[in-house]
Each structure stands twice: as C-alpha cells, then as structure tokens.
N, C-alpha and C positions, 0 to 999 in steps of 0.2 A: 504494500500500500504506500502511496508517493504522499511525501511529507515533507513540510516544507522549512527550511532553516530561516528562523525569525531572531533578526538581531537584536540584542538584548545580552546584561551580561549573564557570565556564569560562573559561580562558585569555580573560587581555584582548588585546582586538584592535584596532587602529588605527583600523580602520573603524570600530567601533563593532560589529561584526556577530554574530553567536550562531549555532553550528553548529545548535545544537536550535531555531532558533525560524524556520528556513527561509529562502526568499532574502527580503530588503527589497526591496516594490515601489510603497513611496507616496512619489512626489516631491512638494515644495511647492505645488502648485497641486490635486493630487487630495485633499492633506488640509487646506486652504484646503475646498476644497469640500463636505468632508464633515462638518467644523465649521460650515459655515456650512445646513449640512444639517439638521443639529438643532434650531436656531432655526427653520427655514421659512418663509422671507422673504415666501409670498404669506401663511399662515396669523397670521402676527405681522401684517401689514399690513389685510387683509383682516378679522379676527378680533380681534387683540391690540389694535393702534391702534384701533378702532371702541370695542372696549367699555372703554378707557380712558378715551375722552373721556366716551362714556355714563354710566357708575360715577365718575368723577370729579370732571366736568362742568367740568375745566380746559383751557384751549387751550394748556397749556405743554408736550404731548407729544413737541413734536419737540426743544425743549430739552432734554426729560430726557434725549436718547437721546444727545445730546453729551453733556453732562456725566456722564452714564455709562461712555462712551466714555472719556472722558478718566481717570476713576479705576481705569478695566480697564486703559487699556494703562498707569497706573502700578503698577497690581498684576502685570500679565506681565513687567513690568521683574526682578524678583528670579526670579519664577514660573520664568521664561526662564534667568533667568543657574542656576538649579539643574539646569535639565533640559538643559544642554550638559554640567553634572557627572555627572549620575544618570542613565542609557539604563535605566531602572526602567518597565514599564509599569505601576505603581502610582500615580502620578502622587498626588492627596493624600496617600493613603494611606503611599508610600515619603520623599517631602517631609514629612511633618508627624511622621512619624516617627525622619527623619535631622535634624531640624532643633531637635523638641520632646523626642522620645522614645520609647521603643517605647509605654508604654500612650496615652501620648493620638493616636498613629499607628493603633494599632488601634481606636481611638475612631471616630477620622477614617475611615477605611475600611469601617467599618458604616454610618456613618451619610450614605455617599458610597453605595454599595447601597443602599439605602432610598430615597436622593432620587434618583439615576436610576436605577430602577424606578419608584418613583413616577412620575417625568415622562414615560417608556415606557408604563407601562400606562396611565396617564390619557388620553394622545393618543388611544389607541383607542375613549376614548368620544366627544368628535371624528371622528375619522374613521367610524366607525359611523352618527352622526348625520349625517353631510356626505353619504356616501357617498348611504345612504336619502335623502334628503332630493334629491337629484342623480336618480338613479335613478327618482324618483316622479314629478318634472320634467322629465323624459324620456320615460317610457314610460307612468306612469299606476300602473304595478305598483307597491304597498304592500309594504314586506318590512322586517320587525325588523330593527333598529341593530345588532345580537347578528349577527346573519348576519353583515353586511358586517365587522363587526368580526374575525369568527373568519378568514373569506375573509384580511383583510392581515395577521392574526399568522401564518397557515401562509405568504404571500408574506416577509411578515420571516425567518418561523423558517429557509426555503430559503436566503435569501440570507446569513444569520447563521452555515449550517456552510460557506459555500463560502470561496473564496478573498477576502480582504479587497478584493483588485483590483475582483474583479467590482462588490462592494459600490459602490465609486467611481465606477465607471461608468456603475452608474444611478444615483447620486447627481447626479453631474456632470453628467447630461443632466435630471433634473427640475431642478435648482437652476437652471442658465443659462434654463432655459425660465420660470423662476417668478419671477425678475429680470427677462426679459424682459415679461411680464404686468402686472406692479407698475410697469415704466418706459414701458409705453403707457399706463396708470391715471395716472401722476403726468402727460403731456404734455398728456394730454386734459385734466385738473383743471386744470392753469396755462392750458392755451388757453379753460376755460369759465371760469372767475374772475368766477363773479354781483356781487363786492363787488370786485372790481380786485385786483391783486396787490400784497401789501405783506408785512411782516416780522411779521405778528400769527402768534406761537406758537413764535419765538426770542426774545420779551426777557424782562428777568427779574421781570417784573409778570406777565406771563403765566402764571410756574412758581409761584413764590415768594410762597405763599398757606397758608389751612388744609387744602388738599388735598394738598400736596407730597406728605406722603409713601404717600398714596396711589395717585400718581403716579409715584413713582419704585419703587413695588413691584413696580404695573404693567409699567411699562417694563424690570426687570433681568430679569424672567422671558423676555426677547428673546433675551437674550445669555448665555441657559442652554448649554451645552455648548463655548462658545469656550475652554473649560480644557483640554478633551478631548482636546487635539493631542500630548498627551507619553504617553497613554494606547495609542498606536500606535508609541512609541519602538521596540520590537522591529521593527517592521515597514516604516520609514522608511529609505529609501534614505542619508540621511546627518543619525544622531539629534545632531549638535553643532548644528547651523544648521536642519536643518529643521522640527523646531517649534518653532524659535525666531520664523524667516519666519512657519510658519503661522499662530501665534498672532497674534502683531503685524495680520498680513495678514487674519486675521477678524476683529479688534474693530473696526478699523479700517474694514473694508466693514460692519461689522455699524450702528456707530452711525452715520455718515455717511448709509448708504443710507435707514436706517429714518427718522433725523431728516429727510431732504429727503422722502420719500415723508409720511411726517403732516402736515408743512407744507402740500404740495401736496393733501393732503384738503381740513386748514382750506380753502386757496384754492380749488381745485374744488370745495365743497358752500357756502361763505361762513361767517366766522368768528362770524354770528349765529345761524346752523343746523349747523354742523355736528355739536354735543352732542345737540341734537335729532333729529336726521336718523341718529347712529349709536344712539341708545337707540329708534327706530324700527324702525331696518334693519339694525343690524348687519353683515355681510359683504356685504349688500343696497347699501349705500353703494358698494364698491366695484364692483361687478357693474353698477350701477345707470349711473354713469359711462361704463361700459364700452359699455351695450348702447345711449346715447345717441350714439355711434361707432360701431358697429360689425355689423355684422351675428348674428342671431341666434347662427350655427350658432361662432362666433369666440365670443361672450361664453359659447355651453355649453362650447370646448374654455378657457377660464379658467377656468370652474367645476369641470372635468373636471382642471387643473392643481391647484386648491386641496386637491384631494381626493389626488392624488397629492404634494404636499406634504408633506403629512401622514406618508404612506409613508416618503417620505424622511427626516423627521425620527425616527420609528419606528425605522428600519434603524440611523441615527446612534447613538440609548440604547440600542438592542442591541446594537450594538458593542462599545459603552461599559462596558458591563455586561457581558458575556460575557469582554471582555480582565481585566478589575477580578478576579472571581470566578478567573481564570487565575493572577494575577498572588498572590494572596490563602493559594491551593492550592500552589504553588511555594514560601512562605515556609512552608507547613503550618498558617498560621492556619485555615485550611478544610482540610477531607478531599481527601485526596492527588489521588482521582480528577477533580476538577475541573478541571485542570491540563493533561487529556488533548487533546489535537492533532492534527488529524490532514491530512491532503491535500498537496500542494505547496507550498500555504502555508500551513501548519500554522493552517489556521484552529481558534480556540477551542472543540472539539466541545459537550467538557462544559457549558463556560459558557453558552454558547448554549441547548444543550436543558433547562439548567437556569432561566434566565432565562424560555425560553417557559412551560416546564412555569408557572413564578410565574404567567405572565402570562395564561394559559389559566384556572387556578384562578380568578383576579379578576373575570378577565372572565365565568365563569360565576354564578358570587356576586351580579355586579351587575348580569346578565340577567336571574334571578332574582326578587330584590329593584323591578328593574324593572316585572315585569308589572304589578305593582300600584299604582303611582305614579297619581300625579293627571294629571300629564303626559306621560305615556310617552315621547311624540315627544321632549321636552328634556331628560328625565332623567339620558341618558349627559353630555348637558355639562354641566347642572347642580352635578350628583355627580362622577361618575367623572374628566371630566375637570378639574371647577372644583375640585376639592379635594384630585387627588393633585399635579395640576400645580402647584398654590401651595404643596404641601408640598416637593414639591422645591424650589422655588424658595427657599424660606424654608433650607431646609437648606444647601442649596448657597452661597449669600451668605455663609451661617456660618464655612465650610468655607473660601472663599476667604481671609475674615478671618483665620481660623487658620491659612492657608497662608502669606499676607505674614509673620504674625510667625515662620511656622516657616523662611521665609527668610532672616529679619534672623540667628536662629541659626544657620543652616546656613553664610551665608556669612562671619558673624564667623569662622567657624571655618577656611573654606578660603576664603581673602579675595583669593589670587592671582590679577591679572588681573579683578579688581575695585574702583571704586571706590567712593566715599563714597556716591555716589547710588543706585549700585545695590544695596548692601551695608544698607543704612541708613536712608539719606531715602526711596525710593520704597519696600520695605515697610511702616515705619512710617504714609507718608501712606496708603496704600493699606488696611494691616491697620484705624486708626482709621475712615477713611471706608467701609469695607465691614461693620465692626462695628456702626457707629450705623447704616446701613443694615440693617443686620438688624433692628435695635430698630424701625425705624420698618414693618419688616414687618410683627415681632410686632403692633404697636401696634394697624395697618390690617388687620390678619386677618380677622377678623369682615365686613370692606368686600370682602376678594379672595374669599371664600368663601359672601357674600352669607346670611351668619348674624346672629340677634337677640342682640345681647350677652348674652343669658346661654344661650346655647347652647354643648351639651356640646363642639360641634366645636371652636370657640374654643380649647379646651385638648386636647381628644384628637388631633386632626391635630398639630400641633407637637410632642407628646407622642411621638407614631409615629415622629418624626425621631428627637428625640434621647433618650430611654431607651437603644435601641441602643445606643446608643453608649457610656452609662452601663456598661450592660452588657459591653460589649466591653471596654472599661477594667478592670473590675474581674477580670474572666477572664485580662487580659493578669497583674494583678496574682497573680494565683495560679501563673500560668503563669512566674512566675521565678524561684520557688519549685520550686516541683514538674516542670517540666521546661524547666530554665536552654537548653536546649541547642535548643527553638524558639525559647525566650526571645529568644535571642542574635541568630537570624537573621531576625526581625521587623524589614522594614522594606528589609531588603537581598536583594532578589529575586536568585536564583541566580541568573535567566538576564540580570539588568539588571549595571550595569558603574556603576565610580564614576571617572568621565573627570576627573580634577583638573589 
C-alpha cells in the first residue's frame, strides 16, 4: 500500500533510522557498487581513456587518475566527517547549506539538479548510439539511436520506482562483470606490449605539459558520482560509517583501477601509437585487443557489457536525482508533492517520474533536431552526450569546491571528535585544488565540447549550470522575507538527523 512521506520532524534515533523513510537496506559494499556504477568503468575505459588520449594527444592519462584520486579522497576527508553529522539525503545541497548558509545551499542544490540530469540524460545519447551501432553488428538491422534510447529510459524509469535494493542488484552484477572485461583488456595489453613494458604515462613529463588541463578535465569526468554515497543516507543500513566506507572505498577503486587500466592501453597498443590508434578507433582500441584473444562471440558479449554499462550508470543519476528532488520537497524548496514515496522501500515515486518525465522531453528535442544533422549516426554523442556530460562535469567540480569550504564551516562549528586535519587542512587543500580545477575546465571547454572558440556553446553550456543557481539564491533571498518559516528549515531535511 503506497504511502506517502510527510515532512515533519522525527524523534532522533541511535541508529540513525526514520520511521517514514522505511527499513535501511544498502550495506557498504552494495553502495560501493552503485557509486562506482555511475562512473562505468568499461564506458570511462573503453570511451573516456581513448578519447583522452585522442583530444589530448598526452600519455599522462593514467597519472591524472592518481593525482585525482589523491585530491578526492582529500576532499571526502571533511565531505565524510559531515555526513557521520548530517543523515540528510541532500548531500551538497544540506552541507553547503549547514556549512555556508541557506541561500548559497539553495544555490548549491539547483545547480547539483542541473548537473546530474545533465550527466543522466546525456548518457543516453551514448547508449542510443552504442546500443544501434551493437545491434547493426549483429544482425544487419539499421534502427534510430532514439529507439534504443527510449527502450533504456523506460528500463531506468522501472527500476527508479522500485525498491533501491533491486537497483543494487543489477548494478552489482553489471559492474563486477564490467571490471571483469576491463581486467582481461589490461592482461592481454601487458602480455602484447609491441614496445616492452615500462612506466611511460606515470611520470611527470608525461602529464605536466600544455595539455594538462585538458587532461585533467578529461579524467574528473571519471569520478563523477563518487559524492553520491550520502545521497542514500536515508536508506543505508548504518548512515555514521557507511558512507563514510563507501566513499573512501570508491575513489579509491575509482582512480587506482582507471590509472593501471590506461597504462596498460599505452603498453598494449605502444606508447608511439596509442594517441593514434584511439583518435582512429576509439572504443575500437579496446574491443580491438580483445578480439586479438578471444573469440568472436566473447568480444560481442564485451561489446554487449559496454552497452549495459551505460544502463548502469543511467540507473546511478537516476537515483541521484530522484532522492535530491525528494530531499528538496521535504524542506518545501520544491512543491510538496515531490517528496511522495511509496513501496517497502519507500522508493522516490515522485522524483523518479519526475526526472524521467525531464528526460523523455530531451531526448525527444534531440531526436528531432537529429534527423537532420550531417551525421546522424554520431550526432547523439556528438551533442547530447558530449555537451551535457561536460556540463555536469564542469558543475559538479564547482560544487565539490564549495562543499570542502562549506566543511571547513561546518566543522569549525561542531569540531568535537575532530581534528586539525580534518576540520581545516584537508578542506582547504581540497576546496583550493578543486577550484582551480574548475578554472582549468572552464578554460579547456571549447576542447571537451569540440567547439570553435567563438562559438555560442562556449558560454551557453556553462551558463545552463550556473544561472540556476543564481536564481535559486536570489528566490532563497526573498524567501526570508516573505516566508521566514521555509526560510528557517532550508537545508535541514525533516527526515535527515544532525548526529553531533
């Protein structure tokens, strides 16, 4: 029987647990998995690294992914120590607003909507093209990108009203499988090694050039959604340590994995072709390797995994987005109905059919728009996917930045059970180094988006981000005024808890 989550508080509890928000059933390892779901470890490998090195033309890929690595997990340092205080699943939104303030919290929270939806509906033009392109390689049959696209928004939109568990589930089963794929691809690249196996693409001649930072643009768009894991506080079997774990537990497999797998391209394709060989072949590089091993009908069920990739990362921003929109509705920044819940495990109804509904529109828009394109066949990634995906990416960088310094506030304030480094040094380091990361987004936009410097996109993508947000702020401003009494509870989700 479908019941609905009415904001209001609730008795704190030990556990951490919310009679309205149903039983917690994601242990550390399901949401590990579901974070690491979003990134899509064969589609980043496969897709992400190839057209890095292509668009780049640097062998420092695998470097970037550590030292990425290393400034995330000093940004989860504070990120973390907030979300053992806060069981909020507002996650920027409720941190940037306990930390900064209510308006630049609501700031934060638009413009965190925006970029995962952005990174959501852009996948689809991806998987549309992957899917066709699979399908055509198979059987011969020619069938619009638009089809296949609508076919996995109705598989997202099912699995987005059901129970979070099931979500996991088949996460958990494409992700191990797609890990799997990616570590026969790097065994076979170190066993073919045309130029012998050495350290070319960890040192810092390799990175540390006029490309950088469009290298390190490339690469944070990897470890898009590793934030995600406090965005399921409601629904976490124990919100003080587990996405704490989780978090830690996915940047941590995130840049490790990704850095030895690039490596191992350089080494399996050689460090004098492989820039060549991915601005050729693109995902072909990796498949390529594969069918050099392997038997046909093996190298189609990889190609058949890359595609469900995709899905899984899909299901992850729907998530994401569907809890956000929940979490948004409960403080009454959005319309109440939002908020609504329903099942066993009060999955997100609203949020969910609200998200697709977005996502249904876009995708018709830029079917549309499509027929007529010069290149039909590449259009969705072109566009859809190459421009909304960098717009999230660009926003979200922002967003982390603003989250480190909305930590250093937070915990000056409740500093018990913290120290100097947690409180203080790893925001700071973390807020500055994610900040000029953004600058060096901005800078390389035109390169991730594959626009002529004076093209409109240049300023209107970026622009999509953050207006929002502008907006949001100033609304918040009115709003403390004219009705003090949202005002007040911006930022502190009824059903979330403050564990001090």
């Amino acid at each position: 029987m479908s019941t609905t989550t009415a904001p209001g508080p609730v008795p704190a509890a030990s556990n951490g647990s919310s009679p309205s928000t149903g039983p917690r059933r994601i242990g550390t390892l399901s949401l590990i998995l579901m974070i690491v779901a979003a990134s899509a470890p064969l589609t980043v490998v496969a897709g992400g690294v190839t057209s890095n090195f292509a668009v780049t033309g640097s062998l420092g890929v695998p470097l970037s992914f550590l030292i990425l690595g290393l400034v995330l997990v000093i940004f989860a340092v504070g990120y973390t120590a907030m979300s053992t205080r806060i069981t909020s699943a507002g996650a920027f939104y409720s941190y940037v607003a306990r930390g900064l303030g209510r308006t630049p919290g609501v700031g934060a929270a638009w413009v965190a909507l925006v970029c995962y939806n952005a990174m959501q509906i852009g996948i689809y033009g991806m998987f549309g093209y992957a899917t066709a392109d699979l399908v055509t390689s198979l059987t011969g049959a020619e069938i619009a990108w638009w089809v296949w696209a609508l076919i996995g928004w109705l598989i997202v939109g099912i699995l987005g009203i059901n129970a979070v568990d099931l979500s996991a589930k088949v996460l958990g089963i494409l992700v191990a499988l797609e890990f799997l794929v990616v570590l026969v691809f790097d065994v076979f690249g170190l066993a073919d090694s045309p130029q012998g196996v050495d350290a070319t693409g960890l040192g810092m001649s390799d990175l540390f050039g006029p490309g950088i930072g469009a290298v390190l643009a490339f690469s944070v768009a990897a470890f898009m959604g590793f934030e995600s894991g406090s965005i399921y506080a409601d629904e976490v079997k124990n919100p003080r340590v587990t996405v704490r774990r989780a978090t830690y537990g996915a940047v941590i497999v995130i840049g490790i994995f990704y850095a030895f797998s690039a490596w191992a391209m350089i080494v399996g394709v050689g460090s004098g072709s492989v820039v060549d060989s991915s601005g050729a072949n693109g995902p072909g590089v990796v498949f390529g390797v594969l069918a050099g091993h392997l038997p046909k009908f093996a190298v189609d069920i990889a190609q058949l995994l890359f595609v469900t990739s995709l899905i899984a990362a899909l299901v992850s921003f729907h998530n994401v987005v569907s809890r956000y929109l929940r979490s948004l509705s409960r403080d009454r920044v959005l319309p109440r109905f939002l908020s609504y819940s329903a099942g066993a495990g009060k999955a997100p109804v609203a949020g969910s059919f609200t998200q697709s509904g977005l996502a249904l529109v876009v995708l018709v828009i830029f079917a549309i728009i499509g027929t007529g394109a010069e290149d039909p066949i590449m259009f969705p990634v072109l566009t859809l996917f190459t421009w909304l995906t960098n717009m999230g990416a660009l926003g979200l960088v922002a967003l982390m930045a603003l989250t480190s310094f909305a930590a250093f506030g937070f915990l000056r304030a409740h500093r018990a059970g913290t120290g100097v480094f947690t409180r203080v040094i790893a925001p700071w380091v973390a807020g500055v180094a994610l900040a000029g990361m953004t600058i060096l987004i901005i800078v390389n936009f035109p390169v991730l988006v594959d626009a002529e410097s004076g093209s409109v996109l240049n300023w209107l993508l970026p622009a999509i981000v953050v207006v929002p947000g502008l907006v949001a702020a100033g609304w918040t401003l009115w709003l403390r005024s004219a009705r003090p009494e949202v005002y007040e509870g911006i930022g502190h989700d009824k059903n979330g808890e403050l564990l001090l």
